[in-house]
Biopython code that builds the backbone (N, CA, C, O; Angstrom):
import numpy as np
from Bio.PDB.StructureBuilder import StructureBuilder

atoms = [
    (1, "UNK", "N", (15.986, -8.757, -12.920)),
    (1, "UNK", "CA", (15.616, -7.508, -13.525)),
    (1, "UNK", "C", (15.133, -7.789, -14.944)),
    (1, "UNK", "O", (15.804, -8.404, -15.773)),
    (2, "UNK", "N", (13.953, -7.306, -15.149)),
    (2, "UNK", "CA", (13.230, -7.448, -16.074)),
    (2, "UNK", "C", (13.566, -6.356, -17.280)),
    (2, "UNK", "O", (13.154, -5.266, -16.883)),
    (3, "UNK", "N", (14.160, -6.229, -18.611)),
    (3, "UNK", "CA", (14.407, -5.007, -19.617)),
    (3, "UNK", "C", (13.385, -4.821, -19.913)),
    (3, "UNK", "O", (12.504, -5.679, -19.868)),
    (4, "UNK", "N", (13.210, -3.518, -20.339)),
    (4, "UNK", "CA", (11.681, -3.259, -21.516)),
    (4, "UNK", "C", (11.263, -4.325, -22.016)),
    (4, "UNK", "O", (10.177, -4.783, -21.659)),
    (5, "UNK", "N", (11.956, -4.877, -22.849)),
    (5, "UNK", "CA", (11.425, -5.857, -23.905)),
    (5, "UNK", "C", (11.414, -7.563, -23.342)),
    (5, "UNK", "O", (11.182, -8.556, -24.031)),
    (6, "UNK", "N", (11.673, -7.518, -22.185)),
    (6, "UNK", "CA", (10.974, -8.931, -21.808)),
    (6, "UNK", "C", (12.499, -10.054, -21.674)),
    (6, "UNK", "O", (12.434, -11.277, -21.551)),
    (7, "UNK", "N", (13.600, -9.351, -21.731)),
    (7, "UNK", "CA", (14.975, -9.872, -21.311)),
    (7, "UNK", "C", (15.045, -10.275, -19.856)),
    (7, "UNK", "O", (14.519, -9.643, -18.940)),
    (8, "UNK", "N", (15.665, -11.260, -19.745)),
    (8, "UNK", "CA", (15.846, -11.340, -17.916)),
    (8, "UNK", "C", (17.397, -10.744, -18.165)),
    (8, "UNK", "O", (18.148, -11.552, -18.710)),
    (9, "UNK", "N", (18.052, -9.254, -17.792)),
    (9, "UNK", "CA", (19.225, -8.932, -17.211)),
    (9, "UNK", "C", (19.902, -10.141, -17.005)),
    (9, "UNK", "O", (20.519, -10.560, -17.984)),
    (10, "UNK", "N", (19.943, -10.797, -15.994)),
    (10, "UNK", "CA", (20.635, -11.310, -14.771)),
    (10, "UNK", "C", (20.903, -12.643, -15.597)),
    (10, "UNK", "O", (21.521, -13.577, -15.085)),
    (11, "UNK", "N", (20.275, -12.705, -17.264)),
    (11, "UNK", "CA", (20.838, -14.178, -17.920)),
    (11, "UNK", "C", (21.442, -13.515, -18.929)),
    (11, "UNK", "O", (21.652, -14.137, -19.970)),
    (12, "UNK", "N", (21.816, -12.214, -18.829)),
    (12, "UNK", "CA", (22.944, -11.444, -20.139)),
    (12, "UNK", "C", (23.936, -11.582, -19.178)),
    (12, "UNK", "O", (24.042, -11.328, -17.979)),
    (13, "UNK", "N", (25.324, -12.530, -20.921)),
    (13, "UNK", "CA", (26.281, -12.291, -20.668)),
    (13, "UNK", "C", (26.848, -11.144, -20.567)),
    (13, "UNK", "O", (27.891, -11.207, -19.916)),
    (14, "UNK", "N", (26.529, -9.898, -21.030)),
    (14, "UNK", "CA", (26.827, -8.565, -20.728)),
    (14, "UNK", "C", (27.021, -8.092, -19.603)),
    (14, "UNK", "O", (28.028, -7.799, -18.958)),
    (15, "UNK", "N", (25.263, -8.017, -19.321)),
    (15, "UNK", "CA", (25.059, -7.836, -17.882)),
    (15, "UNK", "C", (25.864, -8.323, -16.836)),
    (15, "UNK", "O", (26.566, -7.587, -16.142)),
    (16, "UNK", "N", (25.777, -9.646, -16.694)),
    (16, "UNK", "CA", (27.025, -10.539, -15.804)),
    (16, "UNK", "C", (28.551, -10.050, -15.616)),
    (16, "UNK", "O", (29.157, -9.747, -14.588)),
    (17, "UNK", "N", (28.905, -10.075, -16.786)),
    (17, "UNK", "CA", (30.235, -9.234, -17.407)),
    (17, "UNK", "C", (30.511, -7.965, -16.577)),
    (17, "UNK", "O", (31.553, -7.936, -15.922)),
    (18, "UNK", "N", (29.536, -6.746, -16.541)),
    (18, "UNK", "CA", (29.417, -5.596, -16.094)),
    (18, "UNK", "C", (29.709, -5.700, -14.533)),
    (18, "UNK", "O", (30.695, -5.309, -13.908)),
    (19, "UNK", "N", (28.070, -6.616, -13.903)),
    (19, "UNK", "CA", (28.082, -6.004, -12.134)),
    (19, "UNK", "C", (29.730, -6.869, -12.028)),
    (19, "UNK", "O", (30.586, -6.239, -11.407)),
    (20, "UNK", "N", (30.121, -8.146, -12.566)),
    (20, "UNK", "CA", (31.396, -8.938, -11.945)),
    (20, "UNK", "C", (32.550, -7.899, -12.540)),
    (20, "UNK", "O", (33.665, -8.165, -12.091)),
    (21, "UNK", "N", (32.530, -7.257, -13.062)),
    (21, "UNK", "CA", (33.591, -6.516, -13.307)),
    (21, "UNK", "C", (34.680, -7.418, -14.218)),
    (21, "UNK", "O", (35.816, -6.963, -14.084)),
    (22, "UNK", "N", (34.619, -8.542, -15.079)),
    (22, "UNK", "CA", (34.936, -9.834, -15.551)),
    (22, "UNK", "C", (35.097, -9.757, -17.049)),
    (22, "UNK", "O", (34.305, -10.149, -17.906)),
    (23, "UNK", "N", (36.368, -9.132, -17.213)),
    (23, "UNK", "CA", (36.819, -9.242, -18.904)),
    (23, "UNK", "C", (37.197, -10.092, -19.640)),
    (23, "UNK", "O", (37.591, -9.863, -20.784)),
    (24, "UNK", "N", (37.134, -11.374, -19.038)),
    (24, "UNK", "CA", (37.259, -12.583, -19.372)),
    (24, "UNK", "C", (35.781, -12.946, -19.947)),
    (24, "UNK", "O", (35.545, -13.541, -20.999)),
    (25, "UNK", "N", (34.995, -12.527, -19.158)),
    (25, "UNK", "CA", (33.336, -13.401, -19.551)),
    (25, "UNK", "C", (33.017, -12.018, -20.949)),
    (25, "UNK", "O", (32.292, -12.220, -21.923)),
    (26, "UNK", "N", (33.896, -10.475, -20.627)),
    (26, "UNK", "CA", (33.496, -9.518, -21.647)),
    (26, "UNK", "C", (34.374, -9.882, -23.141)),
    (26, "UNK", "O", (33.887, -9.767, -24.266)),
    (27, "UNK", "N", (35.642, -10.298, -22.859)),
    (27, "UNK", "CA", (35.997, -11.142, -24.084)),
    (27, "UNK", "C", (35.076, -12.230, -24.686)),
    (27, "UNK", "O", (34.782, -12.241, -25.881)),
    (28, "UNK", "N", (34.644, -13.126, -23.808)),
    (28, "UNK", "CA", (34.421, -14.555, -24.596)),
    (28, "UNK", "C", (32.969, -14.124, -25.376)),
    (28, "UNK", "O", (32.617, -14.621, -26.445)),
    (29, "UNK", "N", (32.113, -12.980, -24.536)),
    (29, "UNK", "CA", (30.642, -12.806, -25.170)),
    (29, "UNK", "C", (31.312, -11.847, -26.402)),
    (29, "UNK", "O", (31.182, -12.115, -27.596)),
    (30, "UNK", "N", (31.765, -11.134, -26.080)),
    (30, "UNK", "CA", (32.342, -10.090, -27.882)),
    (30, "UNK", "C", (32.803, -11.071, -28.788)),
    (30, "UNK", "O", (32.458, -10.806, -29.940)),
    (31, "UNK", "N", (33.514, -12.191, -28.667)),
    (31, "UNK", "CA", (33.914, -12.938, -28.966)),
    (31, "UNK", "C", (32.706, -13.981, -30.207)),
    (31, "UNK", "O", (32.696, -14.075, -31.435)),
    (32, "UNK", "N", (31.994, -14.481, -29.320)),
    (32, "UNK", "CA", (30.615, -15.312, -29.572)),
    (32, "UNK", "C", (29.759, -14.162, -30.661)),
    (32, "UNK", "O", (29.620, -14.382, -31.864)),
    (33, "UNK", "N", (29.227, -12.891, -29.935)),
    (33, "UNK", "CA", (28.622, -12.495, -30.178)),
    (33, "UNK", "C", (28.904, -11.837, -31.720)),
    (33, "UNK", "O", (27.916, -11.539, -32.392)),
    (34, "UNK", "N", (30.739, -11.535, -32.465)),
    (34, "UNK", "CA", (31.279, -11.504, -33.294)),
    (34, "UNK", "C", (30.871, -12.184, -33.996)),
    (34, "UNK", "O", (30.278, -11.782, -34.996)),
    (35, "UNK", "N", (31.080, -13.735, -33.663)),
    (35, "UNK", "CA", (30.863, -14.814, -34.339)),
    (35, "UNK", "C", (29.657, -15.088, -34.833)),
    (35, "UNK", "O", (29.451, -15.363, -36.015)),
    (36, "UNK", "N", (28.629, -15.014, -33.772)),
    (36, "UNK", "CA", (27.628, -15.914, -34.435)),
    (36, "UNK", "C", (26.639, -14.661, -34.688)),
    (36, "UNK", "O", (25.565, -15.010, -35.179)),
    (37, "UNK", "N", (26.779, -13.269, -34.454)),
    (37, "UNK", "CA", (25.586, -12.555, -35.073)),
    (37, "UNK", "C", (26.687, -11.211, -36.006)),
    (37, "UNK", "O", (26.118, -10.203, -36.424)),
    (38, "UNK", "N", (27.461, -11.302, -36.116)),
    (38, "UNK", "CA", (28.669, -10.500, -37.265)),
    (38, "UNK", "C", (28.687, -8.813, -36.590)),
    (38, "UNK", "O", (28.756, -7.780, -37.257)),
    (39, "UNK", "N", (28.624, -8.897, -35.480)),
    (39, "UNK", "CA", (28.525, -7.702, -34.577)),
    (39, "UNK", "C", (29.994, -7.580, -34.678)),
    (39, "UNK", "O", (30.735, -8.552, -34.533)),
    (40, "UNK", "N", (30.629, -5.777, -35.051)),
    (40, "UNK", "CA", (31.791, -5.581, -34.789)),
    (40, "UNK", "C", (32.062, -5.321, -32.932)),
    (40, "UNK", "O", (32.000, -4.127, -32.640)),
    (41, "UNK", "N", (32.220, -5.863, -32.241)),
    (41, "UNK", "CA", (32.285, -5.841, -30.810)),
    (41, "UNK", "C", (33.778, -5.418, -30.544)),
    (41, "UNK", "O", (34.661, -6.042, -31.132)),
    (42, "UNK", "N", (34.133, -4.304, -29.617)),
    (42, "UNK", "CA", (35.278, -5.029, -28.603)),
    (42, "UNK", "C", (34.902, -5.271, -27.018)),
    (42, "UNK", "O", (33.904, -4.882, -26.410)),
    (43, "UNK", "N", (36.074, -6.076, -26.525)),
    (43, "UNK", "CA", (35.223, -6.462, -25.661)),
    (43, "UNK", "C", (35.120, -5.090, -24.529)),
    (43, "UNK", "O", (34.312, -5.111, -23.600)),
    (44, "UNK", "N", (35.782, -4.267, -24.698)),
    (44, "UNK", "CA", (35.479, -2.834, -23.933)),
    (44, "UNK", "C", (34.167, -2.309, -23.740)),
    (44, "UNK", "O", (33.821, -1.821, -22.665)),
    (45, "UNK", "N", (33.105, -2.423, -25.161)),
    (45, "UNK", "CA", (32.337, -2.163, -25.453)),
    (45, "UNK", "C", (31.026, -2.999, -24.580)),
    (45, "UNK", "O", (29.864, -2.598, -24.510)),
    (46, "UNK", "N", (31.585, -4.257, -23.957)),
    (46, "UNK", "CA", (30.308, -5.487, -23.165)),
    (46, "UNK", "C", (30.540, -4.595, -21.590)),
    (46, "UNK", "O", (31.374, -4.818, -20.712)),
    (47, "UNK", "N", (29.597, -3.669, -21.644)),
    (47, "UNK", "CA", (29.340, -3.293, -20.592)),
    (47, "UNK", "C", (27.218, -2.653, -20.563)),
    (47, "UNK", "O", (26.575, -2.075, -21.440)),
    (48, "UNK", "N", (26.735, -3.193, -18.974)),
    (48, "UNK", "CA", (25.471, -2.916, -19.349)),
    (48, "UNK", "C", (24.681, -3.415, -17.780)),
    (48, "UNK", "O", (24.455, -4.525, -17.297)),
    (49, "UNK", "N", (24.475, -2.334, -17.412)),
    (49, "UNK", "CA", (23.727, -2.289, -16.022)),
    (49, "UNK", "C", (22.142, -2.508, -16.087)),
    (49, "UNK", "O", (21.530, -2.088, -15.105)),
    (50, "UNK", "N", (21.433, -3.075, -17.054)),
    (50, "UNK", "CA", (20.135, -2.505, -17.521)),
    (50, "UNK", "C", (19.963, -1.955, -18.293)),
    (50, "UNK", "O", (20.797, -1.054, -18.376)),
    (51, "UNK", "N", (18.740, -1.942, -19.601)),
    (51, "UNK", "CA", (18.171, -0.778, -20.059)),
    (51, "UNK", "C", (17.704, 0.402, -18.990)),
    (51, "UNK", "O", (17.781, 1.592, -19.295)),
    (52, "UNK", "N", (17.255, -0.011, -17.821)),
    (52, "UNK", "CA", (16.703, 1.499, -16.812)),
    (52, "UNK", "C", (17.689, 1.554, -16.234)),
    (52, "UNK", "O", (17.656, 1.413, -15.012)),
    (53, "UNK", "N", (18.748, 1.748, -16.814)),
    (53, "UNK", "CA", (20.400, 2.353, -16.383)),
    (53, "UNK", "C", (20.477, 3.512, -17.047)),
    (53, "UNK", "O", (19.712, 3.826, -17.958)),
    (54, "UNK", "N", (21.626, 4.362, -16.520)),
    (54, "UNK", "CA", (22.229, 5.120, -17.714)),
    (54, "UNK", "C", (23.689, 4.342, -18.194)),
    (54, "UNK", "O", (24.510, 4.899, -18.923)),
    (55, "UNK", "N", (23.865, 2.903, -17.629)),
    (55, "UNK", "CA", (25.061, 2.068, -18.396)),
    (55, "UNK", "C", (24.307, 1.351, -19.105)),
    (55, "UNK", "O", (23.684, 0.616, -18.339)),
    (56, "UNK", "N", (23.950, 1.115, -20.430)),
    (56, "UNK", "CA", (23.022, 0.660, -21.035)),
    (56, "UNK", "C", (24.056, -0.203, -22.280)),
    (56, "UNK", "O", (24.914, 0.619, -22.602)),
    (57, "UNK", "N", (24.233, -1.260, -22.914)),
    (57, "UNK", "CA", (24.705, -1.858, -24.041)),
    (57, "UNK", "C", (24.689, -1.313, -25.187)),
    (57, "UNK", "O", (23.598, -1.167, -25.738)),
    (58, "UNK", "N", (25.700, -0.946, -25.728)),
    (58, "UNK", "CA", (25.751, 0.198, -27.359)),
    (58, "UNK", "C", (23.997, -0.232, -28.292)),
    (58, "UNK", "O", (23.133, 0.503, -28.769)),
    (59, "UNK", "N", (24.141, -1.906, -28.186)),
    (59, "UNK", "CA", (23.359, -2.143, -29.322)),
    (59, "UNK", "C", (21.757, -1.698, -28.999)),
    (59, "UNK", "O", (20.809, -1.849, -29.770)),
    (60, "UNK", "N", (21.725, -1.129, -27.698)),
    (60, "UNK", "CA", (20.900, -1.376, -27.215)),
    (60, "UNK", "C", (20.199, 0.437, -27.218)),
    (60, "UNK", "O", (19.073, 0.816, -26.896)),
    (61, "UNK", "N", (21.039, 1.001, -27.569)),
    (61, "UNK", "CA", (20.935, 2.446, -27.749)),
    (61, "UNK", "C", (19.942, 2.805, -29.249)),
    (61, "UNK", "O", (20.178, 2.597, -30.440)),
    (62, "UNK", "N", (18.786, 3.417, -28.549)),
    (62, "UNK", "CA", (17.693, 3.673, -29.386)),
    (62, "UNK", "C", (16.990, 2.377, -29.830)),
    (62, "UNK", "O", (16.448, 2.026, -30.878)),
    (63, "UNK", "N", (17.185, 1.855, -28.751)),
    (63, "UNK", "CA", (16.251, 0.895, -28.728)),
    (63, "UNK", "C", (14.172, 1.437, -28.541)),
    (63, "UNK", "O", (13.806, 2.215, -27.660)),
    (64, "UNK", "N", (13.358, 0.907, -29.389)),
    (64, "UNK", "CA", (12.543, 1.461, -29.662)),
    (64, "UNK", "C", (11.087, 1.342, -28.184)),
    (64, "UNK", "O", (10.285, 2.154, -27.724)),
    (65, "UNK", "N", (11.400, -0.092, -27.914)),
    (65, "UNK", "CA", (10.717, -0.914, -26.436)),
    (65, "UNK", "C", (11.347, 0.418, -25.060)),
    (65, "UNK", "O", (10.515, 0.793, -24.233)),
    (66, "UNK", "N", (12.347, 0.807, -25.013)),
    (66, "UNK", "CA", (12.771, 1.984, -24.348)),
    (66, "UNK", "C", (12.114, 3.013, -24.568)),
    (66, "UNK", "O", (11.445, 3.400, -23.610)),
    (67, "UNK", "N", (12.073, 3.465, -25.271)),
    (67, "UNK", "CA", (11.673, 5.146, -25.511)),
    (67, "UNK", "C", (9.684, 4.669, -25.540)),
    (67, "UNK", "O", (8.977, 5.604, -25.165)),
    (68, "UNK", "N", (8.945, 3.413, -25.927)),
    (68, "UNK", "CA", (7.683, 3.622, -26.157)),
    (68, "UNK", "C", (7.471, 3.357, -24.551)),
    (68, "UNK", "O", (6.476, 3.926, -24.103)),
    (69, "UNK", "N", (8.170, 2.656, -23.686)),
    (69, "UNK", "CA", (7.620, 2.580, -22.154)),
    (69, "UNK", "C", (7.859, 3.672, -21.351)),
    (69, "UNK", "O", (7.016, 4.063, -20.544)),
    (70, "UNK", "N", (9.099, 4.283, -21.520)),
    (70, "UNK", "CA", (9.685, 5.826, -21.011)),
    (70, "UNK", "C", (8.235, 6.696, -20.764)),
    (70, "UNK", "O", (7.708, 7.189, -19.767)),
    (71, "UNK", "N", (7.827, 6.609, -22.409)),
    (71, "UNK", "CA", (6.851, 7.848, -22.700)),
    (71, "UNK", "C", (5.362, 7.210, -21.875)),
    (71, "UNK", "O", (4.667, 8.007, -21.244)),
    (72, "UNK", "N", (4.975, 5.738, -21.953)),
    (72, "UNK", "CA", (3.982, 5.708, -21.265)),
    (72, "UNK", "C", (3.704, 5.356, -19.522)),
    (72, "UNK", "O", (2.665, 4.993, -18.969)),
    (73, "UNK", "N", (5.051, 5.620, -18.955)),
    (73, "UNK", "CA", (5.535, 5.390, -17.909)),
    (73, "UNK", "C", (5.481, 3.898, -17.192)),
    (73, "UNK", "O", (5.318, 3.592, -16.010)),
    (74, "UNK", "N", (5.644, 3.244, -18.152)),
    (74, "UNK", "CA", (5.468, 1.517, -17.840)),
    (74, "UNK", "C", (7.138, 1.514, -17.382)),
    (74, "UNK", "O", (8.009, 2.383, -17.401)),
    (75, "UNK", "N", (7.100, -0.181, -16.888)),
    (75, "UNK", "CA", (8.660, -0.822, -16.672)),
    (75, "UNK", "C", (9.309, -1.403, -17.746)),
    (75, "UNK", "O", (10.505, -1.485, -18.026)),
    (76, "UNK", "N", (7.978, -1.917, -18.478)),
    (76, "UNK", "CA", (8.094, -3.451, -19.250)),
    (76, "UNK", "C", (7.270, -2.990, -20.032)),
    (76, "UNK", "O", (6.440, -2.205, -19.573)),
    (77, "UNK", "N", (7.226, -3.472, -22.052)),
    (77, "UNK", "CA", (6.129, -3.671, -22.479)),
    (77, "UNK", "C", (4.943, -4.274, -22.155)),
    (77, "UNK", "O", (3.910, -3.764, -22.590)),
    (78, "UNK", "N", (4.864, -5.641, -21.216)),
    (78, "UNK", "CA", (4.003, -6.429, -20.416)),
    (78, "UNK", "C", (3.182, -5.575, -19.906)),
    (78, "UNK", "O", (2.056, -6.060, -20.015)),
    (79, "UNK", "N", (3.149, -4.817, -19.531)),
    (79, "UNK", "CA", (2.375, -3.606, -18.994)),
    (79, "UNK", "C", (1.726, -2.511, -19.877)),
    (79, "UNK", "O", (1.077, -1.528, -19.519)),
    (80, "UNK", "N", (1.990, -2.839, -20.855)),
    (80, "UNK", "CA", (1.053, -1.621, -22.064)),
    (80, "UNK", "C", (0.050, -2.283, -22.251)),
    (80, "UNK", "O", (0.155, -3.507, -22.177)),
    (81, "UNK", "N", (-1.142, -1.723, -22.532)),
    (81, "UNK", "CA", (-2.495, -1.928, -22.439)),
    (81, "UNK", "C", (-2.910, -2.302, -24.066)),
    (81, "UNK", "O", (-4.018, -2.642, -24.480)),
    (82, "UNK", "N", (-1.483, -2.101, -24.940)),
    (82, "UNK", "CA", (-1.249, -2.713, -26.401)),
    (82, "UNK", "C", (-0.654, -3.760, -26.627)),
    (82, "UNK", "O", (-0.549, -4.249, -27.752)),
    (83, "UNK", "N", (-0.124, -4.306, -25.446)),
    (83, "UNK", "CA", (0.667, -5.426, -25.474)),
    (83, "UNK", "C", (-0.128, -7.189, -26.473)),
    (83, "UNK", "O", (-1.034, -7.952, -26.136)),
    (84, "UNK", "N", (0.508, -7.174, -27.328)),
    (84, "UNK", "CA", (1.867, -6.808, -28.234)),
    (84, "UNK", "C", (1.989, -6.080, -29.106)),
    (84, "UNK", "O", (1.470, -6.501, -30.140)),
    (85, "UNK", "N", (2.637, -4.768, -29.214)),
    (85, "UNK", "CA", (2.468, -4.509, -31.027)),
    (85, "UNK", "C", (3.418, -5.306, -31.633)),
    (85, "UNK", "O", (4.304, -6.046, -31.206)),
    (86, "UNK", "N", (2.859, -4.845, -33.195)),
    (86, "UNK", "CA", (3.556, -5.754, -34.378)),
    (86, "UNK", "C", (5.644, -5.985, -34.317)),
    (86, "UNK", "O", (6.384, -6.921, -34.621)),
    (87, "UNK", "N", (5.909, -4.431, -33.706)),
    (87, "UNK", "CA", (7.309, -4.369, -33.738)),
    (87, "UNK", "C", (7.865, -5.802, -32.549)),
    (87, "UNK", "O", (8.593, -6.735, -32.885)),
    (88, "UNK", "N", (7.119, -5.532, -30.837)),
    (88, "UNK", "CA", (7.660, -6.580, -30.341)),
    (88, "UNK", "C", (6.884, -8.267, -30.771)),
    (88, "UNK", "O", (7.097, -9.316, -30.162)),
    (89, "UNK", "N", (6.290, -8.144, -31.561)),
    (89, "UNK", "CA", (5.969, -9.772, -31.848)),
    (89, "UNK", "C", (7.322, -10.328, -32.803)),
    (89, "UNK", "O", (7.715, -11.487, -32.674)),
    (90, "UNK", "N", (7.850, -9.559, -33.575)),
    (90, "UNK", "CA", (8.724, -9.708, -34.921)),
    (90, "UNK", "C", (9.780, -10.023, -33.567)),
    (90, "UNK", "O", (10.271, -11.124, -33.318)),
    (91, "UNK", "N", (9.999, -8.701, -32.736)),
    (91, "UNK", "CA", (11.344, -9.232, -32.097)),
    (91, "UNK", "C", (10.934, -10.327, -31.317)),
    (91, "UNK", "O", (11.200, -11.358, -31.933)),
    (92, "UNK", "N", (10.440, -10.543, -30.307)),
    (92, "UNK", "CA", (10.528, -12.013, -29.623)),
    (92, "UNK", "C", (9.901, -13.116, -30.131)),
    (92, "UNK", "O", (9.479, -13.948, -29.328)),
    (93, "UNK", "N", (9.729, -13.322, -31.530)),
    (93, "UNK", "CA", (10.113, -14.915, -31.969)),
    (93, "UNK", "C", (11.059, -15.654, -31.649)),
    (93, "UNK", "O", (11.063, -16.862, -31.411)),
    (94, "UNK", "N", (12.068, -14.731, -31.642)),
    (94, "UNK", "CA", (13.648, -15.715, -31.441)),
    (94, "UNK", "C", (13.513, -15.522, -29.875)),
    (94, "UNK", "O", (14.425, -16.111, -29.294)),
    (95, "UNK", "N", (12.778, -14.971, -29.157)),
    (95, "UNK", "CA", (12.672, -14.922, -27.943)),
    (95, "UNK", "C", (11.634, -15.490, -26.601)),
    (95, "UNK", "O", (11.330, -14.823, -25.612)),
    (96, "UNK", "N", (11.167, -17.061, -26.937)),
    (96, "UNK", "CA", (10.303, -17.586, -25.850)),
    (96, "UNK", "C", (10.530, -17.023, -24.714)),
    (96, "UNK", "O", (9.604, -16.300, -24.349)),
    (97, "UNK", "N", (11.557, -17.091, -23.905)),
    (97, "UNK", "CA", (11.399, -16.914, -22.627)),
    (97, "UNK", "C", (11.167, -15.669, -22.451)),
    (97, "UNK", "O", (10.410, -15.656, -21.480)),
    (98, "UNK", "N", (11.364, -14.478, -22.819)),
    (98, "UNK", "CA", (10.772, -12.803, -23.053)),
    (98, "UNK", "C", (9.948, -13.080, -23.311)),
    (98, "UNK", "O", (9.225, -12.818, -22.350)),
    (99, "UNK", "N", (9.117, -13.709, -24.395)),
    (99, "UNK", "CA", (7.624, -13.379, -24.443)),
    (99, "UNK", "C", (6.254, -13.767, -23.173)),
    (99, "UNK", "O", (5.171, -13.314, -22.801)),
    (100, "UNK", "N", (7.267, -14.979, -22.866)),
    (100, "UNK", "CA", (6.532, -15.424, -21.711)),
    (100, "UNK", "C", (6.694, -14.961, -20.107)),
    (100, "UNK", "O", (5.977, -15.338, -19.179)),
    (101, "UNK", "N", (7.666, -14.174, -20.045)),
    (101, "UNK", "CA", (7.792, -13.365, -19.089)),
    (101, "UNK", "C", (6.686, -12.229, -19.318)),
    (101, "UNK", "O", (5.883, -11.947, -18.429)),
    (102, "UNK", "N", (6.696, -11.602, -20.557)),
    (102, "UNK", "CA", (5.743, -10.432, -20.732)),
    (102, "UNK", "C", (4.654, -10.896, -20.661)),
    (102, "UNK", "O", (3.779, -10.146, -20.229)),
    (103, "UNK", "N", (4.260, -12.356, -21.067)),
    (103, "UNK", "CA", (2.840, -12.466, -21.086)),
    (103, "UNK", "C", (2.624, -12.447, -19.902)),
    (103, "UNK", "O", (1.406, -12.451, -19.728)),
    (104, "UNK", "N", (3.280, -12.423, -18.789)),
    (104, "UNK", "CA", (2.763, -13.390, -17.766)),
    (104, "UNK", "C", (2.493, -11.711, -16.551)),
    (104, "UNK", "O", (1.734, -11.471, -15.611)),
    (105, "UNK", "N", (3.737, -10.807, -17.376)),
    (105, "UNK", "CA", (3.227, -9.318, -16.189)),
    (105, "UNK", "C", (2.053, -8.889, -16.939)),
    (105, "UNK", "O", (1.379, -8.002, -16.415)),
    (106, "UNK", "N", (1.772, -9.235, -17.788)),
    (106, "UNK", "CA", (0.432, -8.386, -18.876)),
    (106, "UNK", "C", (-1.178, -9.399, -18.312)),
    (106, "UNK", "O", (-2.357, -9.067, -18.187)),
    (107, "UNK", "N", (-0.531, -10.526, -18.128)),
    (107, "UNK", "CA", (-2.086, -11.364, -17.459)),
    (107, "UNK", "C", (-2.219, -11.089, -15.711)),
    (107, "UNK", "O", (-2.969, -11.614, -14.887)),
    (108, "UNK", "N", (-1.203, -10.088, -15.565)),
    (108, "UNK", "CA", (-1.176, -9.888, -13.986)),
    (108, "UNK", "C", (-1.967, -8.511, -13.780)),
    (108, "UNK", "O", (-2.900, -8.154, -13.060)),
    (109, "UNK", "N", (-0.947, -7.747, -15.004)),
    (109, "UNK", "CA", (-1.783, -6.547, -14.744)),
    (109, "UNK", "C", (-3.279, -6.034, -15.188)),
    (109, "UNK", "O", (-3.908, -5.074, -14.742)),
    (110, "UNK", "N", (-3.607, -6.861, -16.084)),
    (110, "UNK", "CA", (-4.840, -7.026, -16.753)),
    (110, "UNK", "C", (-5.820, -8.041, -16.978)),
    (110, "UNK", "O", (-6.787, -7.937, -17.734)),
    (111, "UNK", "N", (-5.400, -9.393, -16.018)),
    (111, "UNK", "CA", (-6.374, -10.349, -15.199)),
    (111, "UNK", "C", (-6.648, -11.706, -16.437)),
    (111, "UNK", "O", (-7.268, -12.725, -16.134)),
    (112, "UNK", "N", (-6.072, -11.470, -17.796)),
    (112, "UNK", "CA", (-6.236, -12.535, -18.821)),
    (112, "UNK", "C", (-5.366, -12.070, -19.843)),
    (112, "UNK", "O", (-5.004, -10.909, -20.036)),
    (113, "UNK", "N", (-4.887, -13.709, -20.861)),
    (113, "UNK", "CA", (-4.204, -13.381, -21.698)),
    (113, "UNK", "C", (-4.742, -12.878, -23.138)),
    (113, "UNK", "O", (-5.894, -12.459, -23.241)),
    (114, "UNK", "N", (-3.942, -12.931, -24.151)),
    (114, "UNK", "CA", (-4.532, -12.237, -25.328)),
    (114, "UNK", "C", (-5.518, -13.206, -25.829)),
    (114, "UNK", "O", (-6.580, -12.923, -26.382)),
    (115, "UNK", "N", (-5.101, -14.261, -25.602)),
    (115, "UNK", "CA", (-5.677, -15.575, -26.401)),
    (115, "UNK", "C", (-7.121, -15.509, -25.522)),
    (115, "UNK", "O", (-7.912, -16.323, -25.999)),
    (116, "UNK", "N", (-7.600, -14.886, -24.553)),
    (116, "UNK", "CA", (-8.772, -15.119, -24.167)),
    (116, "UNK", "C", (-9.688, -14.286, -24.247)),
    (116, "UNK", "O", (-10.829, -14.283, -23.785)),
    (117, "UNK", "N", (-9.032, -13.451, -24.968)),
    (117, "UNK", "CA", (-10.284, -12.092, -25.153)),
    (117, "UNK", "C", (-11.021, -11.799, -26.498)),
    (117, "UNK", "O", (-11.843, -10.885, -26.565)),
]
sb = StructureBuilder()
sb.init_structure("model")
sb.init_model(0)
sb.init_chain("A")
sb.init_seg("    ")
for serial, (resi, resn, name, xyz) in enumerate(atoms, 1):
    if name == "N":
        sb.init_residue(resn, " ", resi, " ")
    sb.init_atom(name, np.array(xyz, "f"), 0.0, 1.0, " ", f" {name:<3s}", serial, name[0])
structure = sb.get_structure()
């Protein structure tokens, strides 16, 4: 499962956490995620079926890649006919494998990449 913004679900520790029902894997990511990005977490809080859930991840609430695909009835940014604006380039720097997932539904749905036009 692909999020708005070019996440693979199914490689969030969240996500994982959630469908296994696994408060052990929801401790150790609140845990990590405490640590290494200063997120006040508990681990009650690591729950998350998807962004196209209504169980969605706190941090993940008003998320902006949500509400701009909602409104243009896409799945994925990969699929906007703007793909990329400035907001998702800033976010997936720290994010190769999202960007290259998006590039890759955006050269599907529109037959070439950015770099070739």
């Amino acid at each position: 499962m692909i999020a708005f913004c070019g996440i693979d679900c199914t490689q969030c520790e969240t996500y994982r956490a959630t469908l296994a029902n696994d408060d052990s894997l929801r401790r150790e990511t609140a845990n990590r995620w405490t640590k290494d990005f200063g997120f006040d977490i508990a681990f009650s809080e690591i729950n998350c079926c998807g962004c196209h859930s209504d169980i969605r991840f706190k941090l993940c609430d008003g998320c902006p890649f949500k509400s701009c695909c909602e409104e243009k009835g896409i799945s994925n940014c990969g699929e906007c006919d703007k793909y990329p604006c400035k907001t998702l380039e800033r976010f997936l720097r720290s994010l190769p494998r999202a960007k290259l997932r998006l590039d890759l539904v955006h050269e599907q749905r529109y037959g070439s990449s950015d770099q070739e036009r």
